[in-house]
C-alpha positions as CSV (number, residue, x, y, z in Angstrom):
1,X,-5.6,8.6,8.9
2,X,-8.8,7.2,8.3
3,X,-8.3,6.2,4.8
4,X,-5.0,5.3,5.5
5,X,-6.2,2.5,7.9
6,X,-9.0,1.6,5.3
7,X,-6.1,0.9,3.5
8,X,-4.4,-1.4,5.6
9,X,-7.6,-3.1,5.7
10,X,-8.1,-3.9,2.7
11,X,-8.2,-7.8,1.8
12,X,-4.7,-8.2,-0.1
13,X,-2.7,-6.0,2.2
14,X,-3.9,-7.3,5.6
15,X,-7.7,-8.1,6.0
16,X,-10.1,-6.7,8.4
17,X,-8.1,-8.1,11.0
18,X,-5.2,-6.2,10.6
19,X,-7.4,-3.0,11.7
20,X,-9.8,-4.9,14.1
21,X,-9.2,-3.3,17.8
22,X,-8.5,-6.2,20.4
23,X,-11.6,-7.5,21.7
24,X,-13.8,-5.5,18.8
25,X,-16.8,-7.1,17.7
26,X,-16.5,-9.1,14.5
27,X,-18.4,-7.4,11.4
28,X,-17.7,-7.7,8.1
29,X,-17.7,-4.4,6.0
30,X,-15.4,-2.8,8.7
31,X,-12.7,-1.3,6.1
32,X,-16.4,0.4,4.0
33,X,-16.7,2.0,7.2
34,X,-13.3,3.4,7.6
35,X,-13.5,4.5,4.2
36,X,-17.2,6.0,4.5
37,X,-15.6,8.5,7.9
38,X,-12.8,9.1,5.7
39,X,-15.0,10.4,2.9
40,X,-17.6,12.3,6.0
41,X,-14.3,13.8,7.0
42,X,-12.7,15.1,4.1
43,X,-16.4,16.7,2.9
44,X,-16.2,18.4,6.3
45,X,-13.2,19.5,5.9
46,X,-13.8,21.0,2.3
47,X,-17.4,22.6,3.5
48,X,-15.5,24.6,6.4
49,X,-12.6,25.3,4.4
50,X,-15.0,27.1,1.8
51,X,-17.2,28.7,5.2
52,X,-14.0,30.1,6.4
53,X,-13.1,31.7,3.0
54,X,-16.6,33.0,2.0
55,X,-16.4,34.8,5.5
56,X,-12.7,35.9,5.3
57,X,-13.9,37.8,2.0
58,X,-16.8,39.0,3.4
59,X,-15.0,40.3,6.0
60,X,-12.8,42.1,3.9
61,X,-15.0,43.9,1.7
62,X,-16.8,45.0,4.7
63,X,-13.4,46.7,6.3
64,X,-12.8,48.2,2.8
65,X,-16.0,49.9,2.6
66,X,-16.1,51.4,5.7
């Protein structure tokens, strides 16, 4: 979602103000930012994904050895 609203933001689809919240500060660099929690998110995602299959196969050659 967060890239997808970077997106939207971008200048020649609808500017920064397209994604601005009512009342939201003005800053310039707002869709970087969108697109920087995008990229935190998706590195997240890939680090647990490989945590949670590491210790899916650790888990299983532990069952089959006992």
């Amino acid at each position: 979602m967060l890239l997808a609203v970077a997106i939207v933001g971008l200048p020649f689809l609808g500017g920064e103000d397209a994604i601005r919240d009512p009342g939201q500060k003005r800053e310039n660099g707002l869709v970087w930012m969108y697109l920087a929690g995008a990229a935190i998110m998706a590195l997240n995602g890939w680090l647990s994904h490989q945590h949670a299959a590491k210790a899916f196969e650790e888990a299983s050659a532990t069952t089959k050895d006992s």
